[in-house]
C-alpha positions as CSV (number, residue, x, y, z in Angstrom):
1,X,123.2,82.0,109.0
2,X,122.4,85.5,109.0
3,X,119.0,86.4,110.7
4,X,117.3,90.0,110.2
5,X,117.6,92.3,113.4
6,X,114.3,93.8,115.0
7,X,113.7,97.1,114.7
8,X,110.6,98.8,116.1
9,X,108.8,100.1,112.8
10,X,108.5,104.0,112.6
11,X,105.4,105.7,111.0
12,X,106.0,107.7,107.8
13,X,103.1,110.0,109.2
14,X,103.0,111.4,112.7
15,X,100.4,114.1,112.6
16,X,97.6,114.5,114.6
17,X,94.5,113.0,112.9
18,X,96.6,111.2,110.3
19,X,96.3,107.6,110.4
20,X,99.6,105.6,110.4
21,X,100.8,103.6,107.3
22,X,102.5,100.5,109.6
23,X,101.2,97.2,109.2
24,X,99.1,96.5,112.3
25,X,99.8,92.8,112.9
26,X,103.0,91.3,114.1
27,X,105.6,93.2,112.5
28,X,108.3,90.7,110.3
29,X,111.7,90.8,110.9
30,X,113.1,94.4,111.0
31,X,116.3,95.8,109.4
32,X,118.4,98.1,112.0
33,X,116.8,101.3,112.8
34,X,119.8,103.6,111.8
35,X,119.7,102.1,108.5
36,X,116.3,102.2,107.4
37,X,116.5,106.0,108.7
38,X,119.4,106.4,106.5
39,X,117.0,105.1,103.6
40,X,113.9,107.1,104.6
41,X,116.1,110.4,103.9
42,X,113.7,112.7,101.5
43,X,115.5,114.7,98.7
44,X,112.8,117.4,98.0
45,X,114.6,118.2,94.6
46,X,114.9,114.5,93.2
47,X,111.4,114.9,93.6
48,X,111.1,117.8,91.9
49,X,113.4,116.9,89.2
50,X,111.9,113.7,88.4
51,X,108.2,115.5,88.7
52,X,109.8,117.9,85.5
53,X,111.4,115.1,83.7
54,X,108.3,112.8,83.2
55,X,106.2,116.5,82.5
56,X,109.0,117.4,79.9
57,X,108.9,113.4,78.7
58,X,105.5,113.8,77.9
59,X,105.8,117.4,76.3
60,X,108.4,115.6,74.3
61,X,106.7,112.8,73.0
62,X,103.8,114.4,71.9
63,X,105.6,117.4,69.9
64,X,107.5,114.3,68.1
65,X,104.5,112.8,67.1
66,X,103.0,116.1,66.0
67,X,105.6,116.7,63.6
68,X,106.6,113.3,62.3
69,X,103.0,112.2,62.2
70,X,102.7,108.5,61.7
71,X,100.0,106.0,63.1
72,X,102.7,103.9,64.3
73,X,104.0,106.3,66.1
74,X,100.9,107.8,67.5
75,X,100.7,104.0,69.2
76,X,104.4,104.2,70.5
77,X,103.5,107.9,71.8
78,X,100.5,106.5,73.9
79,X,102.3,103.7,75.1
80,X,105.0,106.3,76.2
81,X,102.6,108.3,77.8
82,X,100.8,106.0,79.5
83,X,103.8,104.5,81.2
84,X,104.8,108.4,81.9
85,X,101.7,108.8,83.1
86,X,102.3,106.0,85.8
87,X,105.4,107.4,86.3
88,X,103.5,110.6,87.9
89,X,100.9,108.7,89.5
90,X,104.3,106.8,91.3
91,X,105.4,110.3,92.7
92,X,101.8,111.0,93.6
93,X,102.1,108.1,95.6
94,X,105.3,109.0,97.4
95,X,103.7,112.1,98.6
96,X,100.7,110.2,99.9
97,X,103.5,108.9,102.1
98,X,104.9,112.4,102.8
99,X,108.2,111.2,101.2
100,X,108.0,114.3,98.7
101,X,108.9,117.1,101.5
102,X,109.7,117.2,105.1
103,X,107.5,119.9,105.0
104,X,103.9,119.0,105.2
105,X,102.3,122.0,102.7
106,X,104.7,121.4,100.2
107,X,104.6,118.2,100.1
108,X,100.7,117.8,99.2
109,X,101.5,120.5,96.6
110,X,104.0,118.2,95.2
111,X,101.5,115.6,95.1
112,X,99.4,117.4,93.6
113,X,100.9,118.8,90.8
114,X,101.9,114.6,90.0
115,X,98.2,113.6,90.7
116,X,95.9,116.4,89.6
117,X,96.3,115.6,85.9
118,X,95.5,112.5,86.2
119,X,92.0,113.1,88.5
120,X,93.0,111.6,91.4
121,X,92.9,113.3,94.6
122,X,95.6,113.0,96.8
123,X,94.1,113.4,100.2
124,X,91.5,110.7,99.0
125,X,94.4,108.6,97.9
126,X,96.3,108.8,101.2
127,X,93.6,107.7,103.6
128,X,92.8,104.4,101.2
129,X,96.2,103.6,100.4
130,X,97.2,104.4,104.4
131,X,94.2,101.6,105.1
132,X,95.6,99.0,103.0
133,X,99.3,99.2,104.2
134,X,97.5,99.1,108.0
135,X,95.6,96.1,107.2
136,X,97.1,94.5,104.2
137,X,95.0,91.7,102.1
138,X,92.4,91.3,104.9
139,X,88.9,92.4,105.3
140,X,90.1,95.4,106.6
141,X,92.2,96.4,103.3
142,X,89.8,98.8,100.6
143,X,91.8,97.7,97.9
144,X,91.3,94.1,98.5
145,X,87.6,94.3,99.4
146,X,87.1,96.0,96.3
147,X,88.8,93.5,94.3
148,X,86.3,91.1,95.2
149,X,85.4,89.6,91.6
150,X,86.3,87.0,89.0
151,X,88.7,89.2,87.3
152,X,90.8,89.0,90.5
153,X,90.5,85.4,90.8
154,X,93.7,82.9,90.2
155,X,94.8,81.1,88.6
156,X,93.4,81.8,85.0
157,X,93.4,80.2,82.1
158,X,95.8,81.1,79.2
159,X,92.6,82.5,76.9
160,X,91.0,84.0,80.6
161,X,94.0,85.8,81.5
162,X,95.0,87.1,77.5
163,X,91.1,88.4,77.3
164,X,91.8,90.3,80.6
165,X,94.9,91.8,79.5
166,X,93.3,92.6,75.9
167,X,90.2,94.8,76.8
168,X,92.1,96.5,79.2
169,X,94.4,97.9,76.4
170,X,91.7,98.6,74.4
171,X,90.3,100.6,76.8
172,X,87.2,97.8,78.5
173,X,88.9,98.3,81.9
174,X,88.7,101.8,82.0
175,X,85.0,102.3,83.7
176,X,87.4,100.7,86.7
177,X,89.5,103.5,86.4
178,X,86.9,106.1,86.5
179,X,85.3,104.1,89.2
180,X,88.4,104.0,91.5
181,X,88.8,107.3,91.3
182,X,84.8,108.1,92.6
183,X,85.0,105.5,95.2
184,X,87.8,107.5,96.6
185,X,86.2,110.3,96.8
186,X,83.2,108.9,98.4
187,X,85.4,107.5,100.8
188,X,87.2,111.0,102.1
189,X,83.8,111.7,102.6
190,X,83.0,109.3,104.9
191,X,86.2,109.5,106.5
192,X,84.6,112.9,107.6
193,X,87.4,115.2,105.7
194,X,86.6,118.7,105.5
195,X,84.6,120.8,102.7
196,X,87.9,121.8,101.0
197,X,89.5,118.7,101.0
198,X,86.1,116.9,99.4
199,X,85.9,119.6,97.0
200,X,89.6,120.1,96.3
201,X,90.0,117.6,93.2
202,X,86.3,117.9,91.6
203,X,87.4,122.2,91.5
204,X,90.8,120.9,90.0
205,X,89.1,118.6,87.3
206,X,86.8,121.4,86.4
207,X,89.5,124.0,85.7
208,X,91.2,121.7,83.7
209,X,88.6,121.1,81.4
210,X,87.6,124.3,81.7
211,X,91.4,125.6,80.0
212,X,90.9,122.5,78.0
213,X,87.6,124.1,76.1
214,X,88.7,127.6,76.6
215,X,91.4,126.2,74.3
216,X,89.7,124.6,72.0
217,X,92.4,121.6,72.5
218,X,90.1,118.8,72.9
219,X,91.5,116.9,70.0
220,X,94.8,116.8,70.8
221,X,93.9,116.1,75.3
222,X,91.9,112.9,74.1
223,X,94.3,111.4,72.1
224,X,97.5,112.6,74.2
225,X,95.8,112.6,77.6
226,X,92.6,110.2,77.7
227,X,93.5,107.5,75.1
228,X,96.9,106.8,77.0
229,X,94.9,107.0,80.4
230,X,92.1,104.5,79.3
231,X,94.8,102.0,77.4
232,X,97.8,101.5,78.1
233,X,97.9,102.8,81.7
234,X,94.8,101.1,82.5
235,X,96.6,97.7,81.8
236,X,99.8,98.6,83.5
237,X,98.1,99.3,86.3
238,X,96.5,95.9,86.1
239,X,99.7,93.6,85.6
240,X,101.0,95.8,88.5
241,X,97.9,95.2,90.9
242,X,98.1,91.2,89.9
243,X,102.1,91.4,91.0
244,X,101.5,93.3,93.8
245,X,99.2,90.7,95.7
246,X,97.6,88.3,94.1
247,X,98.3,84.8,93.1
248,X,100.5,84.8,96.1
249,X,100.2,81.6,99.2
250,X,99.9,84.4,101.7
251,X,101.1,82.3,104.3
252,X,103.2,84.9,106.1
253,X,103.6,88.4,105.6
254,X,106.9,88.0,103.5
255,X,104.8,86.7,100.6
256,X,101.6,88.7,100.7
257,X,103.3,90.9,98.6
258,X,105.3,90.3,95.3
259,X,108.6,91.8,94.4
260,X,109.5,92.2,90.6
261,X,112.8,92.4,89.7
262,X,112.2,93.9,86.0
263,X,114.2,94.2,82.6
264,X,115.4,97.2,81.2
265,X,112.2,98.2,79.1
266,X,109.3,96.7,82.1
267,X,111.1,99.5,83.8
268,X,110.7,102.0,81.4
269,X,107.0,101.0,80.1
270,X,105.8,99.1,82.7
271,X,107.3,99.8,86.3
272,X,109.2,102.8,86.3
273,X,111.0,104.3,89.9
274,X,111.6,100.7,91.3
275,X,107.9,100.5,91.8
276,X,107.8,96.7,91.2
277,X,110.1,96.5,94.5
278,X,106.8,96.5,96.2
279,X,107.5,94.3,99.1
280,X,110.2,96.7,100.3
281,X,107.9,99.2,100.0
282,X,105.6,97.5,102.1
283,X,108.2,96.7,104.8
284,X,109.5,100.4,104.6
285,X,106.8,102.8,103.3
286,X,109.3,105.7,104.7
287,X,112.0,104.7,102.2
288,X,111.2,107.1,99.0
289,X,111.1,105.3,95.5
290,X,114.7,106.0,94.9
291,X,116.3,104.2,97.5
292,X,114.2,101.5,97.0
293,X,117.0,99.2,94.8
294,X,119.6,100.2,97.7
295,X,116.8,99.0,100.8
296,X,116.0,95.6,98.3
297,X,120.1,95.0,98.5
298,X,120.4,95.6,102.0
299,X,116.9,93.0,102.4
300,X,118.8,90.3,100.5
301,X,122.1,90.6,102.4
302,X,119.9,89.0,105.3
303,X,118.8,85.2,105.1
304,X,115.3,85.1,106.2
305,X,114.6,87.8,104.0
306,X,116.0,86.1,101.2
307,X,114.5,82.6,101.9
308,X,111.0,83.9,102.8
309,X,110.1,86.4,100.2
310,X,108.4,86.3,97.1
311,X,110.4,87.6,94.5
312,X,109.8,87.3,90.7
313,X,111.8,88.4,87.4
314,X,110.4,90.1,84.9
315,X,106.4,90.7,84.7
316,X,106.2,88.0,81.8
317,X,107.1,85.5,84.5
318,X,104.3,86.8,86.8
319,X,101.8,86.3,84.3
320,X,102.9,82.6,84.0
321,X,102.6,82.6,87.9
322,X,98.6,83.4,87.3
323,X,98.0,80.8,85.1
324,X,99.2,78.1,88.0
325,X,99.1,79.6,91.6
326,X,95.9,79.8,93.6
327,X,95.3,83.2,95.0
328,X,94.8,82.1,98.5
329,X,93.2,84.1,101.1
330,X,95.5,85.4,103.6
331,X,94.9,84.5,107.1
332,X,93.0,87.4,109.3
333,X,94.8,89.3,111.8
């Protein structure tokens, strides 16, 4: 039987005064160290390219609708959208990891340009998202702390779970949305971040609804911009939390996280850029989304790995995992 080599498990950050994005607790079984810097390679323009495609997707989409106005359509074209939408928020989150650039500068402007429309602020995002990789589903994790209420509780009923799900496409789940994004930047400030950084996003947010009156486009921003935001992103990025970590045993760290293996249209309205691949991720946040699928192969070559993961296909099968798993608490570091 083929066991996993140990590898010593190398930062994606090393910059003075930038916390480190390795799991703190006893590392699990490593793939070699020449490999996973094989896979950690960045490719500034796939970035790049894919930051224009899911732009020009969106551009797209809404110049269909315009022309072959239809109410159906509007609905497909929000749904589109909002998955596109998650598409850039996925890059945003690359280049919380730095996996965007080797250089540092244009790397944040990268993640930027994917995370600015959206309201988030980057810096903001790194230092919460850098917590929970540290200190994964423990006290110690902002994201889990924070999801410390009955809609994060498993397993649901068939009725609790469809009511979740339902107001969260028509928009009920979107104050959590709004409130994520303040919470981060309440954090960055009391993670002691400079004026600029604080200020950064609130000064982008303003100019863009600043150009958005100077335009007199408000119509057409709230329902090709805000509705998709507040619908059908908001519940993607629910189902995605849910897979991500909970109803999980959380017995060892090969199954505090869920991988998804996804059909053909999850990827392309739900998970797009191997995003549901999330345990890899978690193993290897230096490996950039697109060589995510080759890392998962390479992780499945090797028994333990194979044996000891949690690893579910298709997000309709993770819902069905809600309605019957416990989400237990993980044991503290």
């Amino acid at each position: 039987m083929m066991t996993l080599e140990i590898a010593e498990p190398a930062a994606t950050v090393e910059l003075p005064g930038v916390p480190s994005d390795v799991y703190v607790a006893e590392p699990p079984a490593r793939l070699p160290a020449e490999l996973i810097r094989e896979f950690s390679r960045i490719s500034t323009a796939r970035f790049v390219a894919h930051l224009l495609l899911e732009f020009g997707l969106i551009a797209g989409a809404i110049w269909l609708c315009e022309m072959f106005w239809h109410p159906a359509l509007y609905i497909l074209t929000v749904i589109w959208i909002g998955a596109r939408q998650h598409a850039l928020m996925i890059l945003m989150h690359d280049a919380a990891h730095y996996r965007a650039a080797n250089n540092r500068k244009l790397n944040d402007v990268l993640g930027l340009i994917a995370g600015t429309p959206l309201f988030i602020s980057l810096q903001a995002y790194r230092h919460e998202h850098f917590a929970h990789h540290r200190h994964v589903n423990t006290d110690d994790d902002p994201q889990w702390v924070d999801r410390d209420g009955p809609e994060w509780v498993f397993p649901k009923s068939r009725k609790g779970l469809a009511a979740l799900l339902i107001g969260d496409l028509f928009g009920l789940g979107s104050y959590a949305t709004v409130r994520y994004v303040l919470v981060l930047q309440k954090r960055l400030l009391e993670h002691g971040a400079s004026l600029w950084l604080i200020a950064l996003q609130p000064l982008l947010t303003i100019a863009i609804i600043t150009a958005v009156a100077v335009t007199g486009t408000w119509v057409p921003f709230a329902l090709y911009w805000v509705v998709p935001i507040a619908t059908w992103l908001t519940l993607i990025l629910r189902i995605r939390s849910i897979a991500e970590h909970y109803a999980l045993p959380h017995d060892r760290v090969l199954n505090f996280t869920r991988s998804v293996l996804p059909t053909f249209l999850e990827k392309l309205f739900i998970a797009p850029k191997s995003i549901a691949l999330h345990l890899e991720h978690h193993q290897y946040p230096s490996v950039p989304f697109f060589q995510l699928a080759s890392l998962h192969n390479a992780l499945m070559d090797q028994a333990d790995f194979r044996e000891q993961s949690h690893i579910t296909s298709g997000y309709s099968s993770v819902l069905r995992e809600c309605l019957k798993f416990t989400n237990t608490r993980p044991p503290q570091a």
